[in-house]
C-alpha positions in Angstrom: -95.4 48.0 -92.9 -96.8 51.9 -94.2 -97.5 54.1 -91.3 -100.4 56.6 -91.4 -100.1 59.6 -89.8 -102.9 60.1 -87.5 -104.4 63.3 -85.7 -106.0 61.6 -83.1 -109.6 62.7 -84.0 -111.1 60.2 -82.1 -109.2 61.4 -78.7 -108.3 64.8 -78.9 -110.8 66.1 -81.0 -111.4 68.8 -77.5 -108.4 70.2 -77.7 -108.5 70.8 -81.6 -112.1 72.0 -81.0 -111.1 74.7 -78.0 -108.1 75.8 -80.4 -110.4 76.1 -83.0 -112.4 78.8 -80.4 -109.6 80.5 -79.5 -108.5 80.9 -83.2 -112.1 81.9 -84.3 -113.0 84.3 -81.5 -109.6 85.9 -80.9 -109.7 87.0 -84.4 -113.0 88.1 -84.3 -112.9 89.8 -81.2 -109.2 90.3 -80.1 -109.8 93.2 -77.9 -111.8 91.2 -75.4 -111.4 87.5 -76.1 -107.3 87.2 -76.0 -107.5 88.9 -73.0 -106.2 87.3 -68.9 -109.4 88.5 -67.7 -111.1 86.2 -70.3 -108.7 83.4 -68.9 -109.5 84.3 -65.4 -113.0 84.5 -65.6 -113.6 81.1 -67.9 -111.1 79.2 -64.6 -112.7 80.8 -61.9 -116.5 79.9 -63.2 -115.8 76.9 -64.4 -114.2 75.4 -61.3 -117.1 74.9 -59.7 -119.3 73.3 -62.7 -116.3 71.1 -63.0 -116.1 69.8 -59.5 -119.9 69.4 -59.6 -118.8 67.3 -63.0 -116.6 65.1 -61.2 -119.7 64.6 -58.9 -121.6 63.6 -61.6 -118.7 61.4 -63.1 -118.2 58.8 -60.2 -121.6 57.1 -60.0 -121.8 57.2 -63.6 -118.3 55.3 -63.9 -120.5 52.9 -61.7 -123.3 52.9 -64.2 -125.7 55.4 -62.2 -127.2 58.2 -62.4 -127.5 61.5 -60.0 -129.4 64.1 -61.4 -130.3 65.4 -58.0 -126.2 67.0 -57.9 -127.4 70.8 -58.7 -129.8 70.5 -56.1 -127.5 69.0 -53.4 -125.3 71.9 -54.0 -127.8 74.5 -53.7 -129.0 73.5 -50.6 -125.7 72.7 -48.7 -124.7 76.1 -49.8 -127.3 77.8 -48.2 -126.6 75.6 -45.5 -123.4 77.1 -45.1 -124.5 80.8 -45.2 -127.6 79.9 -42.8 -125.1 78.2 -40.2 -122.9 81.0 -40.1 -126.0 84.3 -40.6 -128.4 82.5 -38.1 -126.1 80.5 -35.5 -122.9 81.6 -35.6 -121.1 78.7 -36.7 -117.4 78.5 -37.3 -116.5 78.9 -41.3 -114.7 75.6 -40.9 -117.7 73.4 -39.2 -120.2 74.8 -41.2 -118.6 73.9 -44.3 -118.2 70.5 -42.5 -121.4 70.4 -41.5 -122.9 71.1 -44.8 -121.0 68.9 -46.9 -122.2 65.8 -44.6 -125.4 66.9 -45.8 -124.9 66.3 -48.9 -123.2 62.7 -48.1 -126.6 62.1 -46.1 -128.7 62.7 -49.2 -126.2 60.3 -50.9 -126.6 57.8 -48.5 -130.3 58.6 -49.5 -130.1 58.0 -52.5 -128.4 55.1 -52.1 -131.2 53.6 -50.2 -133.4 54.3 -52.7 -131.2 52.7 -55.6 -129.7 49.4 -53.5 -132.8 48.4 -51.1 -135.9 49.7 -52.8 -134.6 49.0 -56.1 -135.9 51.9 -57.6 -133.9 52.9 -61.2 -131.3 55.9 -60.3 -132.2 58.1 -62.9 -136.1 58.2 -61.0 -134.8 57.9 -58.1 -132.3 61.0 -58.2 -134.8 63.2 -60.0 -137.1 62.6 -57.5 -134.8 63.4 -54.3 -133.6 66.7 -57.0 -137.3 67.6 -56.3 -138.0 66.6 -52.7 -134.3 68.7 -51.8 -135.9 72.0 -53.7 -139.0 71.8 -50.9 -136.6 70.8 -48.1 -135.0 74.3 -49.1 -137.8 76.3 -49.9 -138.7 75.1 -46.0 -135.1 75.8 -44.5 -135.0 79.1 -46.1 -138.4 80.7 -46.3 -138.0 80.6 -49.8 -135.9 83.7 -49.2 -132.8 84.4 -50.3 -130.5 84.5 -47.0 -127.8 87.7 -47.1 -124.2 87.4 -48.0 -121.7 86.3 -44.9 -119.7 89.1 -43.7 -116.7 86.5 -43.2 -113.8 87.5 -44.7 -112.6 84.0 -44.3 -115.3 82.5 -46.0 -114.8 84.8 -49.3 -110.8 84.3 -49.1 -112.0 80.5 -49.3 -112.9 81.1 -53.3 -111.3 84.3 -53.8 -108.1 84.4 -52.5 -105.3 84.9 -55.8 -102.9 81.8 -56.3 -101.0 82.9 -59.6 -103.2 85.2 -60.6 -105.7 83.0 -60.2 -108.8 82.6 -57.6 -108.0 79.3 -55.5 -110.9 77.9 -56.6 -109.2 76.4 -59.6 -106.8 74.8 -56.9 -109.5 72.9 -55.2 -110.3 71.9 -58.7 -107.5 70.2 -59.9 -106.7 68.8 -56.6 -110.0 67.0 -56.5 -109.5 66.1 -60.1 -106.5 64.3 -59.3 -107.6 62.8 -56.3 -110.7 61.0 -58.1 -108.7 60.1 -61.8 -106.1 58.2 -58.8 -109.0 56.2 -57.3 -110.9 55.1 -60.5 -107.4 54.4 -62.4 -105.2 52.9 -59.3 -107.2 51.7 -56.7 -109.5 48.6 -56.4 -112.4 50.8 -55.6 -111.7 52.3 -58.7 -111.9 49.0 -60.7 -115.0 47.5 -58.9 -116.7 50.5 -59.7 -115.6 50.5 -63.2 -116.9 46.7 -63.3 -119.9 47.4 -61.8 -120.7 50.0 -64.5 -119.0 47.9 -67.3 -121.3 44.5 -66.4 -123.1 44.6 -62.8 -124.4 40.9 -63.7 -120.9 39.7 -64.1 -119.7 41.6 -61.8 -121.2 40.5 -58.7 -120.8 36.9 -60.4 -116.9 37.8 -60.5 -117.5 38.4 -56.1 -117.7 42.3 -56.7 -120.3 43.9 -54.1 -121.9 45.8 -56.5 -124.6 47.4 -53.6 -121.6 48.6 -51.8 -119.9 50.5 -54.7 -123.2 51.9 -56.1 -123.8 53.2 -52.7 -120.4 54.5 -52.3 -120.6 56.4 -55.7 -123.7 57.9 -54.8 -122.7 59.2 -51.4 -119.5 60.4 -53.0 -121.4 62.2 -56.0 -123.3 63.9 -53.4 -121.0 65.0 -50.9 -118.8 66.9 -53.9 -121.7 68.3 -55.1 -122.0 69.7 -51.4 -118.7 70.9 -51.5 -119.0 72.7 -54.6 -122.1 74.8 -53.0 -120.6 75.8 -50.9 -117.6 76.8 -52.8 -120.5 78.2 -55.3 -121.8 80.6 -52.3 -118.4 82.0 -51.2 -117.8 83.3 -55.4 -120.8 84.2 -56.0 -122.6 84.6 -53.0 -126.3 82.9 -52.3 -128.7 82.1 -54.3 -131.8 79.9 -54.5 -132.0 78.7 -58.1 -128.0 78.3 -59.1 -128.8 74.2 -59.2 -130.1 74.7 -63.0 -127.1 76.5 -64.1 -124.7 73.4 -62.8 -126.2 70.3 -63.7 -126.6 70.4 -67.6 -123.1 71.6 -67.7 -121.7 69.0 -65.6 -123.5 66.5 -67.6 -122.5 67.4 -71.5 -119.2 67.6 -69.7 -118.9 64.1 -68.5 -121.1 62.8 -71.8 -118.3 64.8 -74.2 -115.6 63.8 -72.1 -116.1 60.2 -72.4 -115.8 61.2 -76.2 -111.9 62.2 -75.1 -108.8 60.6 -74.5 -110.2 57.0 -73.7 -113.5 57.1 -76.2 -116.6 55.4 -74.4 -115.3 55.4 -71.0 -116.1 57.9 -68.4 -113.1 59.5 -67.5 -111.5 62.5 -65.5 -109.4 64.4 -68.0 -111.8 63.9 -70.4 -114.2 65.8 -68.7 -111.9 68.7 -67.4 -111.3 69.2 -71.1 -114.9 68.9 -72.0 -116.3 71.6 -69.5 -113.5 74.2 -70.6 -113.7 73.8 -74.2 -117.6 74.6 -73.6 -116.7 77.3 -71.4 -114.1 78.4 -74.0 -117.2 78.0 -77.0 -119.9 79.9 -74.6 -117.9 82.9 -73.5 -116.6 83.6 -77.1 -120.3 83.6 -78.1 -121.4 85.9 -75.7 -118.8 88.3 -76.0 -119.7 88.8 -79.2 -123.0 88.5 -79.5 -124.2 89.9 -76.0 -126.8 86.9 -75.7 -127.4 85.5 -73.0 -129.2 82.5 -73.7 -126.2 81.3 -75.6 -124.5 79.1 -72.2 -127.9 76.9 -72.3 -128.4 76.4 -75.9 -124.5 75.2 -76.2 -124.7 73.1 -73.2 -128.1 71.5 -74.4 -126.6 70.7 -78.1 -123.2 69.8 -76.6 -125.0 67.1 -74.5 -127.3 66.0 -77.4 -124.5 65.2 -79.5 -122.0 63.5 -76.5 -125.0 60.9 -76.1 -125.4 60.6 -79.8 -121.5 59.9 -80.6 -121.7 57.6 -77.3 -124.6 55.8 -78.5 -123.0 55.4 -82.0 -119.8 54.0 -80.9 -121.8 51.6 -78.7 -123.8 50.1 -82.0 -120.5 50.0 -83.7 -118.6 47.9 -80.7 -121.5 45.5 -81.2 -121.4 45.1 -84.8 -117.7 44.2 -84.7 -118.0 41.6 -81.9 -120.9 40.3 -83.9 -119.1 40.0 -87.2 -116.3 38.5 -85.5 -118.3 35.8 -83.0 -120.7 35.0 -85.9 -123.2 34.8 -83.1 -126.1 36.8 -82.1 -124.9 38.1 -78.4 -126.8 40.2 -75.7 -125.4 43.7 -75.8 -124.2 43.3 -71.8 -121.4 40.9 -73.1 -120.6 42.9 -75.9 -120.1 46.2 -73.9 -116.7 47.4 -74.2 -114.8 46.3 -70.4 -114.7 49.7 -68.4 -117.7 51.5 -69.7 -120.5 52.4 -68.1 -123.6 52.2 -69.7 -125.6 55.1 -71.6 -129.1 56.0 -71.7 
């Protein structure tokens, strides 16, 4: 039988795009672009957006939605600056403290979705908005000062490899969640739940339980990366905006790569630096700065669109080859969740 040789477009097409950047903006820029600080600042910013990315990824495995993560971030990192500034609290128990925030406003959340019945992508975009009054109140919409912690800075800052730590947290988090969805049975009933909730729960699957649990665990990384957010950066009280759409073209594209039209971890890793890659090669050499939001709002335009496209095209086969007209739940692809 004749082989063809294959490039893998359909899986890796990340990884040719980011070479593609680097090709295209090193030449064009060499003296900035191929440079470590380049290297160091796309890792260090990008850690972050991409643990708020993982965040957005688990609940969507499970076929939710939390668009209330860049909100849950911002206010459990001013948490953690407002423990420490106002009441003296420990490094380590106010991170603690403020990341069990963020798993109450899952457990929210999860109310909202399991009991009430209210749709996640509502539901989530309303708590997004009742969390932005909850901090305007906790604050005095006023922007609390830096902590003078040492600690707390060395928490983000601190050089492994010549790189900030924060990349570390990353990739240990990544590997963490990639080893629950892909080994564990929590990681398959939420897959199920996402792929078929219907036959799912028909199959003895508590889909309630594993919608809550991905919503809880959405937001309580999403808590963790504010505060991680505040120690780099320092406070702020609008950085929710410059997470979310990020975290979301990342998860979208990612399910574009490796394992196309499933919602998985490397996938999005590689989606949120070959943006980074595309965005900071823009702005070096252009100077504009509302590059970052136009690339992030096209890159998750066309995630959704290639998503949705693969989708009609899984159904059109299983048509052709059943010969029957089926609903598309039993003609979504096993392991996918589903997309708007």
């Amino acid at each position: 039988m004749k082989r063809t040789f294959n490039l893998g477009l359909d899986r890796f097409s990340g990884l040719y795009l980011g070479a593609a950047f680097v090709i295209i903006f090193g030449v064009w820029s060499p003296g900035t672009f191929l440079t470590m600080d380049t290297v160091h600042v796309i890792a260090s910013q990008q850690a972050v957006a991409g643990i708020v990315a993982l965040a957005v990824l688990i609940p969507m495995v499970a076929g939710q939605f939390d668009l209330s993560v860049g909100f849950t971030a911002n206010l459990c990192g001013l948490i953690a600056v407002l423990l420490q500034n106002d009441y003296g609290i420990p490094v380590p128990l106010a991170i603690v403290l403020a990341v069990v925030t963020g798993a109450m406003i899952g457990a929210l959340n999860g109310l909202i979705v399991v009991k009430l019945g209210v749709n996640s992508f509502i539901a989530t975009l309303g708590m997004g908005s009742v969390i932005l009054a909850v901090q305007a109140i906790v604050t005095k919409s006023e922007t609390p000062l830096p902590v003078s912690s040492q600690f707390f800075g060395k928490l983000t800052q601190q050089p492994v490899l010549g790189f900030q730590i924060v990349i570390v947290y990353l990739m240990v988090l990544a590997v963490l969640v990639w080893w629950i969805l892909s080994f564990t049975p929590a990681g398959r009933y939420m897959y199920a739940t996402g792929s078929n909730s219907l036959a799912a729960r028909l199959s003895g699957v508590q889909t309630d339980k594993w919608t809550w649990l991905s919503l809880i665990s959405s937001a309580s990384l999403a808590g963790f990366a504010g505060v991680l957010y505040v120690s780099l950066t320092g406070p702020s009280l609008s950085f929710n905006q410059t997470l979310l759409l990020p975290s979301f073209a990342a998860v979208f594209l990612g399910s574009t790569q490796l394992k196309p039209g499933r919602f998985n971890v490397w996938g999005t890793l590689i989606a949120i630096f070959v943006l980074a890659i595309g965005v900071q090669g823009l702005q070096l050499v252009s100077g504009i700065q509302w590059v970052q939001d136009m690339f992030n709002g096209v890159a998750l335009i066309v995630a959704v669109s290639l998503s949705l496209k693969r989708k009609r095209g899984l159904g059109k086969s299983k048509r052709a080859a059943s010969g029957a007209e089926l609903p598309d739940e039993v003609l979504q692809e096993p392991g996918t969740a589903p997309v708007p």
